[in-house]
matplotlib code that plots the C-alpha trace (Angstrom):
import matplotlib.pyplot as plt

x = [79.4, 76.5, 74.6, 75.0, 73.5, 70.8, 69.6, 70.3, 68.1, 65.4, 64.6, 64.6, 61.5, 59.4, 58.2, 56.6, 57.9, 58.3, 55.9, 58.8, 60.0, 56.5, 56.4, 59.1, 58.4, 55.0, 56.6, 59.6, 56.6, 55.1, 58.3, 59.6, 55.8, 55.8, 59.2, 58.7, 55.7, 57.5, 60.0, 62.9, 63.8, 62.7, 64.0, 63.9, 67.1, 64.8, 62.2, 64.6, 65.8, 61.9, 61.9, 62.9, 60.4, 57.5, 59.8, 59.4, 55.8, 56.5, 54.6, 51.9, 51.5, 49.2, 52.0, 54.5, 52.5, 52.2, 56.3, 56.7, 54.2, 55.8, 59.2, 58.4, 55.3, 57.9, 60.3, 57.6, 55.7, 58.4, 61.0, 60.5, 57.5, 59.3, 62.5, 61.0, 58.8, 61.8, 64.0, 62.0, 63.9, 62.6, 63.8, 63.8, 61.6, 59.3, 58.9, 60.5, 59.1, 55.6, 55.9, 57.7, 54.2, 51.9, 53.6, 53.6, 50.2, 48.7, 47.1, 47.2, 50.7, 48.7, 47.5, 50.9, 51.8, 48.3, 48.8, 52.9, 51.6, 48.7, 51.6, 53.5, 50.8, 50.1, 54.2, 54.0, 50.5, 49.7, 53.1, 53.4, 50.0, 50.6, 54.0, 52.2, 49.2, 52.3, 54.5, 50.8, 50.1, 50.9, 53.5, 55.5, 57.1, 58.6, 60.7, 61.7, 62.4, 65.3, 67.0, 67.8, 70.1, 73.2, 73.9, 72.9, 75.5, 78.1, 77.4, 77.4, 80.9, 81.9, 80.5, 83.6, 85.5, 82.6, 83.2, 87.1, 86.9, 84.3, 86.3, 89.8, 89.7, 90.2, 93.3, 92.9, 89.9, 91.0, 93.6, 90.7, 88.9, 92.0, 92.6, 89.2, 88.9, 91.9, 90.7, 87.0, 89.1, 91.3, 88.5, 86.5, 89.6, 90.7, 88.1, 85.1, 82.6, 83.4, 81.3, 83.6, 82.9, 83.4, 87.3, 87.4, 84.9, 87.0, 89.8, 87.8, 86.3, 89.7, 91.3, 88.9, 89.1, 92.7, 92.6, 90.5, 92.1, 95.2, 93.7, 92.5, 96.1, 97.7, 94.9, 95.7, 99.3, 99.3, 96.6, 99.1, 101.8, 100.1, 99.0, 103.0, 104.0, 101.4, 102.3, 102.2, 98.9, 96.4, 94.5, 91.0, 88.5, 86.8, 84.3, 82.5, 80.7, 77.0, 77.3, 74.2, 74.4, 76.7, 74.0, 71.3, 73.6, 74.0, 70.2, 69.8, 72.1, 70.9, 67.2, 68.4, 70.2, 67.1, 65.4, 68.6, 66.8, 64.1, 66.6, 68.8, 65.5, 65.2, 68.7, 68.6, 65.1, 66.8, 69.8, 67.6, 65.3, 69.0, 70.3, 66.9, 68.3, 64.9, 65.5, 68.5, 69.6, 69.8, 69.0, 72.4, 72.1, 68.6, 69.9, 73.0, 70.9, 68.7, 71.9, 72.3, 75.8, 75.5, 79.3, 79.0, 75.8, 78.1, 80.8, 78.2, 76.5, 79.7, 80.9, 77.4, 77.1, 80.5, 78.4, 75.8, 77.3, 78.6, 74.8, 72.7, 74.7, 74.6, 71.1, 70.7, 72.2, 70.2, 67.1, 67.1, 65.6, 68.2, 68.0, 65.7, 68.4, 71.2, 74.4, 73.2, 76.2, 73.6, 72.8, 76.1, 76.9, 73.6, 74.0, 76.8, 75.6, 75.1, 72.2, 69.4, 70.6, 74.0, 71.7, 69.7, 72.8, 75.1, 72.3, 71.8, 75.1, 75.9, 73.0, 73.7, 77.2, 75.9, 73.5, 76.3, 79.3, 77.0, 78.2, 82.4, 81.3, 79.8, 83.1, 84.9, 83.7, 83.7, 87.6, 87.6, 86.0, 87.5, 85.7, 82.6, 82.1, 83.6, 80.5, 78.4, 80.0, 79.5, 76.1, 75.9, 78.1, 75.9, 72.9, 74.2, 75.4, 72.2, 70.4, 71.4, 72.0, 68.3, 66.8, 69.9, 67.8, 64.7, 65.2, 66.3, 63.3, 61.6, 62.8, 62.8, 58.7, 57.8, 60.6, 60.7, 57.2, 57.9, 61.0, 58.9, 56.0, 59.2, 61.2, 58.4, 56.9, 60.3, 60.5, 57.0, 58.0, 60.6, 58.5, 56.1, 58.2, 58.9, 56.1, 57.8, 61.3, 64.0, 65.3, 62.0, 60.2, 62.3, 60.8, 57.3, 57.5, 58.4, 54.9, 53.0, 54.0, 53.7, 50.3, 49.4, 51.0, 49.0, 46.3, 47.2, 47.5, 43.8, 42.8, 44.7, 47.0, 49.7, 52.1, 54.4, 58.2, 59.5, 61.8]
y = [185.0, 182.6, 183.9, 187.3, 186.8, 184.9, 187.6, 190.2, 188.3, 187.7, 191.6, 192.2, 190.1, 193.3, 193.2, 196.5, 198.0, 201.7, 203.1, 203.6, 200.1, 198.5, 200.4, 199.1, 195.6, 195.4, 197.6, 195.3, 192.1, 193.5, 193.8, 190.1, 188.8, 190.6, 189.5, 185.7, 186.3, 187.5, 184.1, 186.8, 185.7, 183.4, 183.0, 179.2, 177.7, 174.4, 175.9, 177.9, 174.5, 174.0, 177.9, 176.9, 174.8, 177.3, 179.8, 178.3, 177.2, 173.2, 173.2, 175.5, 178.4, 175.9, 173.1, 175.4, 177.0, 173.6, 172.7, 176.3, 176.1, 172.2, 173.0, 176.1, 175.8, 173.9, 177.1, 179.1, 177.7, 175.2, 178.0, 181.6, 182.1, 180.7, 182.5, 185.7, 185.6, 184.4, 186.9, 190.0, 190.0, 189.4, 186.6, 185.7, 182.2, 184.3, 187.0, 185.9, 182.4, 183.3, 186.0, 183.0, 181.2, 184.0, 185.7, 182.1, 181.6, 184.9, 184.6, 188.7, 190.5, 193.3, 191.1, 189.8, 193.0, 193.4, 189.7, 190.1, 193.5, 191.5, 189.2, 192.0, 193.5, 190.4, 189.9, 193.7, 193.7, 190.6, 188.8, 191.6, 190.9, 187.0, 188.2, 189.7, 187.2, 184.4, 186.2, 186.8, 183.1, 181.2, 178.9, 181.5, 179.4, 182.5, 183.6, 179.6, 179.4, 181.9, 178.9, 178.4, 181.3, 179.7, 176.1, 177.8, 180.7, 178.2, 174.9, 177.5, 177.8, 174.7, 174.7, 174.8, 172.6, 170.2, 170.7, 170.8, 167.1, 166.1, 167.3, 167.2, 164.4, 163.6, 164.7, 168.8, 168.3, 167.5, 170.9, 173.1, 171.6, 172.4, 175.9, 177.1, 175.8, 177.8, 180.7, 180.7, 180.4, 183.5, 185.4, 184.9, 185.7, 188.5, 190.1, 189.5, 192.1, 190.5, 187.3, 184.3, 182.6, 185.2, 185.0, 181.5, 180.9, 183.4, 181.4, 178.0, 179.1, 180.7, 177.3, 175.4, 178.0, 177.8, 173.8, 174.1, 176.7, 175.0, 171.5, 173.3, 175.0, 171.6, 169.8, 172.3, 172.7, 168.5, 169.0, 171.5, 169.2, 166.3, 168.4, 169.6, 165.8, 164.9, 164.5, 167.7, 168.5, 171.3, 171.4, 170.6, 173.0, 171.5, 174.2, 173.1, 175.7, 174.4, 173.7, 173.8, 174.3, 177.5, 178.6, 178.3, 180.1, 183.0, 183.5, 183.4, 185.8, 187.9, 187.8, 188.5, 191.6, 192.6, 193.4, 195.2, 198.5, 195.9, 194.0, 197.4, 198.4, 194.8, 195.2, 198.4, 197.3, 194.9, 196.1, 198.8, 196.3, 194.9, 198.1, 198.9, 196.5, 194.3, 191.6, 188.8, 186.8, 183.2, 181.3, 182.7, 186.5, 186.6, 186.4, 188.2, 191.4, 190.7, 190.8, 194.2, 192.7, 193.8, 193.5, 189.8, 189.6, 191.2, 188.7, 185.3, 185.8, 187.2, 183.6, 181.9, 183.4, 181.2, 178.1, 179.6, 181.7, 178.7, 177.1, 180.6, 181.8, 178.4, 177.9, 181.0, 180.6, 177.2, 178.2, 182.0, 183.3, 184.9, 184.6, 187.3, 188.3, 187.6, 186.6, 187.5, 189.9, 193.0, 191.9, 191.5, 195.4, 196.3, 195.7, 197.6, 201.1, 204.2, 205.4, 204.6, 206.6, 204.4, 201.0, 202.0, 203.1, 200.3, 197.6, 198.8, 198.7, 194.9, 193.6, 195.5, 194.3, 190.6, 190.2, 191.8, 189.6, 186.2, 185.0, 185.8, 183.9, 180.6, 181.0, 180.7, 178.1, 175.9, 176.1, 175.7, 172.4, 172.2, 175.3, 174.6, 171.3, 173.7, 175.5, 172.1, 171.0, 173.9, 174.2, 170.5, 171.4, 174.4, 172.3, 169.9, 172.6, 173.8, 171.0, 169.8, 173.2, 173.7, 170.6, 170.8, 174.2, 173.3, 170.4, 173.3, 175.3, 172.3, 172.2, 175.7, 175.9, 172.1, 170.4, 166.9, 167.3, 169.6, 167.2, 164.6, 166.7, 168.1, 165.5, 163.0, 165.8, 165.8, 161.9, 161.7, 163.6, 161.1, 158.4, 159.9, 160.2, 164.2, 165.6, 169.1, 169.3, 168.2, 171.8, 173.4, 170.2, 171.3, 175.0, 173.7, 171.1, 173.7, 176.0, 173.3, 171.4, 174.8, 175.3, 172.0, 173.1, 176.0, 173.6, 171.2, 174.5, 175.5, 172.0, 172.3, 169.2, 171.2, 173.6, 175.7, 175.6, 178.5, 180.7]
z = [208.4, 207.3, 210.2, 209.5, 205.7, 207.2, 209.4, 207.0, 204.6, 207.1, 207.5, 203.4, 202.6, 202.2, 198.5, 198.5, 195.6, 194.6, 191.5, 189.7, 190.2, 189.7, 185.9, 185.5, 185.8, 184.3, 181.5, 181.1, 181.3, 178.5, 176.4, 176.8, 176.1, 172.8, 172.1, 172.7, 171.0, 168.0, 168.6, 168.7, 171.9, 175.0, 178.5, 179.1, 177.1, 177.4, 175.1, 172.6, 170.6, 169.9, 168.2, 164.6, 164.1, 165.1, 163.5, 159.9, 160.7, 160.8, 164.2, 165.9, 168.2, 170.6, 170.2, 171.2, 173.9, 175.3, 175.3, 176.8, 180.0, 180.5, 181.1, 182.5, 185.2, 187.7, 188.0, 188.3, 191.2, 192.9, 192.7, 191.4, 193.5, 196.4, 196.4, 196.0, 198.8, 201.1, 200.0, 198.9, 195.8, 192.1, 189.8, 186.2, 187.1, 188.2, 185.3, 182.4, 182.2, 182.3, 179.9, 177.7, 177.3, 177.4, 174.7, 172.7, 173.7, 172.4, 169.0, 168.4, 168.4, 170.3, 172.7, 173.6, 175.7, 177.5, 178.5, 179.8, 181.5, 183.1, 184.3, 186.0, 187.3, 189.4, 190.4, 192.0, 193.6, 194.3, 195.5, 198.6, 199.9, 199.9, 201.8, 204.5, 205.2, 205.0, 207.5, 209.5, 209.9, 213.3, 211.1, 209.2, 206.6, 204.8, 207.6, 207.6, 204.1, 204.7, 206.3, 202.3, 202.4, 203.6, 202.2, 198.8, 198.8, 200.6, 198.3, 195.2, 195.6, 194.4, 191.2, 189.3, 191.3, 190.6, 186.6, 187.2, 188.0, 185.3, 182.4, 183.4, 186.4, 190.3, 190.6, 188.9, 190.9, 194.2, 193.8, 192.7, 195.7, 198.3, 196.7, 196.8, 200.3, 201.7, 199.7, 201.4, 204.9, 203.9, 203.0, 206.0, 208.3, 206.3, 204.8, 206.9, 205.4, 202.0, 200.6, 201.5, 198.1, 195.5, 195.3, 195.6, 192.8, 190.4, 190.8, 190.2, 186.9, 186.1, 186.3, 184.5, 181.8, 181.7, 181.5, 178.9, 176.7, 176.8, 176.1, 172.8, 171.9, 172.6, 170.2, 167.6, 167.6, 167.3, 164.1, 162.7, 163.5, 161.8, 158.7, 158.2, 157.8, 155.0, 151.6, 149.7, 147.8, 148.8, 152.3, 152.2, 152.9, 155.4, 155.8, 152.6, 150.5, 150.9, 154.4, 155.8, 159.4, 158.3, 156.4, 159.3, 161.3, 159.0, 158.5, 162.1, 162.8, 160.3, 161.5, 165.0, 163.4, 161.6, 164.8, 166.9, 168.3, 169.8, 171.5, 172.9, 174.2, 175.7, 176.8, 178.5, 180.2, 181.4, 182.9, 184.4, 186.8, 187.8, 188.6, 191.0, 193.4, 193.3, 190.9, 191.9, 188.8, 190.2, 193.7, 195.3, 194.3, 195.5, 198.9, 198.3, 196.8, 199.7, 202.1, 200.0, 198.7, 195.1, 194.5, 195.8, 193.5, 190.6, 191.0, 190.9, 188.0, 186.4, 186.8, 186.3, 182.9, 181.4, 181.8, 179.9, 176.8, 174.9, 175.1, 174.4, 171.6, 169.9, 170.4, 169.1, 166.3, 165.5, 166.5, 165.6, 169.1, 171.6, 175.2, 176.8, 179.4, 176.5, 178.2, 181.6, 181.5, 181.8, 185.5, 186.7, 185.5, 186.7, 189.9, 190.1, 188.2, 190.4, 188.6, 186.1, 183.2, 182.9, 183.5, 180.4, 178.3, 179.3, 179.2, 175.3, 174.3, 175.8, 174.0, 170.5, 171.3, 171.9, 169.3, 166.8, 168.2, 167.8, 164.8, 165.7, 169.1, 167.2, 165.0, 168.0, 169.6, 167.2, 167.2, 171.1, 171.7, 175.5, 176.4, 174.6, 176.7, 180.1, 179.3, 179.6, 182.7, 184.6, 184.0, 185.3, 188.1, 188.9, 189.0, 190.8, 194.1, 193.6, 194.0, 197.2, 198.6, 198.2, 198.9, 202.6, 203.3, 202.7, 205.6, 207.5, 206.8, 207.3, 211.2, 211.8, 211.0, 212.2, 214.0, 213.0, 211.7, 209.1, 208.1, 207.6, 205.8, 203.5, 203.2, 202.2, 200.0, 198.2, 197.8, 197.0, 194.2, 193.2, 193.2, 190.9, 188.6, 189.2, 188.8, 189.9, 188.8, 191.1, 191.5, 192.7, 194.4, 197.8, 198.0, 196.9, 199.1, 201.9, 201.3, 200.9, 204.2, 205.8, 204.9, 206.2, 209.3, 209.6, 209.2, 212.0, 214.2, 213.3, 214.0, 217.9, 216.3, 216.3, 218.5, 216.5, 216.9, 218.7, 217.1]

ax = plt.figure().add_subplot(projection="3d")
ax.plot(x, y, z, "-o")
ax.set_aspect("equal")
plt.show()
C-alpha cells in the first residue's frame, strides 16, 4: 500500500494548472489579502491573538506586518513551497500565509487585492517552471522529496492516540494505540484500495471525544450534586452582568456578522479551489489528493479540523478576525462535490453557518472544559506525528538524492538548525533542509565531486 501512494504521487507533481483553475487562485489571493487587510480574518492562528490590538488601533499596521511575516516566512519557504512542488498539489502555507502579510502590509485598501493577486499570479506561473528546471537537474530532489509521502500519511494516524494518552493517561492510551493498530491491519487486508488510516483515525478521535464528553457530564452532574446539598438561599449568577470578556465576545461576534456576504463569498471561494482537486488542506492530503484519494483527503481533514474548532472560534471571538478557511470544514466537503456550482453554494452556506453559529459555539465550550483542552491536545498530538513523520522522510529523501551524502547534508542541515536556535521552524527545517542540500548536490555534480544515486 505505502508503495503504491508513493508512486502514484511521484507521477502527480505536474503543477500546470488549467485557466480556469489559475483565475481561480489569483482571484481567491486577492480576496483573502483584502480580507486580512480589513483584519476580518487571517490564516495563521499564531497571528490572529495579535488582531485586537491592531483592530482597536493600540499597535501599527508595520508592527503587525512584522509579527505576521515572523511566524509566517518559515511555512512558507521550509514547507508550503516544498510540499507543493513534491506533490503537485496547492496548500494553504503557500497561499494563504503570504496573502496574511501582504494584506497587513498594504497601506491602501485598494492596493490590498493588486498585491494578493500579484501573489497568485506568482503560485500559478512561476511554481510550474521551477517544477520543471528541478525535475531537469542531474539530482532531482523533487522526485526524492516524494519519499515524504509515506511516514507522513502512516505516522498521521496516530495523532489521537497521541492526545488519548496526554489527557486521559497510559493506560486509555495504550487501548487507543492497540485498536487503531488492528484497525490499520483490517483495512489493509480487507479493503486494499481504501487509505489504511482513515477508519482507524475515526475511531481514535471518536474515543477521545467520548472520554472527554463524559469527563464533562460526570464534572457536572457532581457540581449539580454539590449545589443540591447547600444551604438553601438563591444560586449565584456566576455569569456576572458586566463581564467583560462576555462583552468582547459579543462585539466580536457582532463585527464578524456585520461583514457576512464577504465571508460567504470567502467561503464559497474557498470551497471552490478544494473542490478543483489542486489544493490539499494539510501535509497528509497533499499527497492523498495527489494519490487522487479525495475520499481519504475528505476523511483527514474532517478529523484534523476537531483539534482546531475549539482554538479558531475562541480566537475569534477574542480577537474579532475569523480564520480565512473558517473551520476547515469547507475542504473536507470540497473535495468531495461533483461539480463547481455545489462547491460555491455549499462553501457559502458553511461559512454563513459558522460565522452565525460562533457565539452558541463559545457558549458551548465554555461548559465543556474536557473537550476544549481535547482540542489542545490534538493539535499537539498532530504536530507532534508530523514532526517526525517529516523530518523520517526527509532522511529518506535525503538517501534517495545523495545516499549517505545527502543524510549528512540533511540531517546536519536540520540540527544546524537546532543549534541556532531554530532559525526555520522545526516543522519546515526538514523540507528546507531537503532543497537546499539538493542544490548543493547539484553543485558537487557540476563540480565532478559528485556521482548521483541511481534510482
Amino acid at each position: 500500500m505505502s508503495g503504491n501512494i508513493v508512486a502514484a504521487a511521484a507521477g502527480s507533481t505536474d503543477l500546470s494548472l488549467s485557466v480556469t483553475q489559475q483565475l481561480t487562485v489569483i482571484a481567491l489571493c486577492a480576496l483573502t489579502a483584502f480580507i486580512s487587510h480589513l483584519a476580518l480574518a487571517v490564516f495563521n492562528d499564531g497571528v490572529r491573538p495579535f488582531m485586537l490590538d491592531f483592530i482597536q488601533g493600540r499597535t501599527t499596521r508595520s508592527a503587525t506586518t512584522a509579527v505576521s511575516f515572523g511566524l509566517s516566512a518559515g511555512f512558507i519557504f521550509g514547507l508550503g513551497a516544498p510540499m507543493a512542488l513534491s506533490t503537485g498539489v496547492l496548500n494553504p502555507w503557500l497561499l494563504f500565509l503570504p496573502t496574511d502579510v501582504l494584506g497587513i502590509l498594504s497601506p491602501k485598501k485598494w492596493l490590498a487585492p493588486i498585491l494578493g493577486a500579484a501573489w497568485g499570479a506568482v503560485v500559478v506561473f512561476g511554481l510550474n517552471g521551477a517544477n520543471s528546471i528541478a525535475h531537469d537537474l542531474p539530482v532531482d530532489f523533487l522526485t526524492a522529496m516524494q519519499q515524504m509521502a509515506t511516514p507522513i500519511l502512516f505516522l498521521f494516524t496516530l495523532f489521537p492516540v497521541l492526545a488519548i494518552s496526554k489527557q486521559f493517561g497510559k493506560l486509555r492510551g495504550g487501548i487507543a494505540g492497540v485498536v487503531e493498530l488492528a484497525l490499520v491491519v483490517a483495512t489493509m487486508k480487507l479493503w486494499p484500495d481504501v487509505f489504511p488510516g482513515a477508519v482507524a483515525m475515526a475511531v481514535g478521535v471518536l474515543m477521545l471525544i467520548a472520554f472527554a464528553v463524559i469527563k464533562d457530564l460526570r464534572q457536572r452532574r457532581a457540581e449539580r450534586a454539590e449545589q443540591d446539598g447547600r444551604a438553601d438561599g438563591p444560586a449565584e449568577d456566576a455569569s456576572g452582568g458586566d463581564d467583560p470578556m462576555a462583552s468582547l465576545f459579543s462585539a466580536s461576534a457582532t463585527r464578524l456578522r456585520k461583514h457576512l456576504p464577504l465571508f460567504m463569498v470567502l467561503g464559497a471561494g474557498v470551497c471552490l479551489l478544494a473542490q478543483m482537486h489542486i489544493f490539499g488542506g494539510g501535509e497528509a492530503t497533499s499527497f492523498l489528493v495527489a494519490k487522487g484519494d479525495y475520499s481519504g483527503a475528505a476523511q483527514v481533514d474532517f478529523y484534523r479540523a476537531f483539534g482546531f474548532i475549539p482554538l479558531i472560534a475562541t480566537t475569534a471571538l477574542a480577537s474579532g478576525a475569523y480564520g480565512i478557511a473558517g473551520f476547515t470544514l469547507v475542504y473536507p466537503i470540497g473535495y468531495l462535490l461533483p461539480n463547481p456550482w455545489l462547491a460555491l453554494i455549499c462553501g457559502a452556506l458553511v461559512f454563513a453557518v459558522e460565522v452565525l453559529a460562533l457565539s452558541w459555539i463559545g457558549r458551548i465550550l465554555g461548559r465543556l472544559p474536557s473537550v476544549r483542552d481535547s482540542s489542545e491536545h490534538l493539535r499537539s498530538a498532530i504536530s507532534d506525528s508530523l514532526q517526525l513523520a517529516i523530518l523520517f522522510g526527509s532522511l529518506m529523501a535525503a538517501n534517495a538524492m545523495g545516499g549517505g551524502l545527502g543524510i549528512l547534508l540533511v540531517g546536519g542541515l536540520y540540527l544546524l538548525n537546532e543549534a541556532m536556535g531554530r532559525v526555520v521552524v522545526r516543522m519546515a527545517a526538514a523540507p528546507a533542509a531537503v532543497i537546499v542540500g539538493g542544490v548543493i548536490l547539484n553543485l558537487l555534480y557540476w563540480l565532478d565531486l559528485f556521482t548521483p544515486v541511481k534510482g
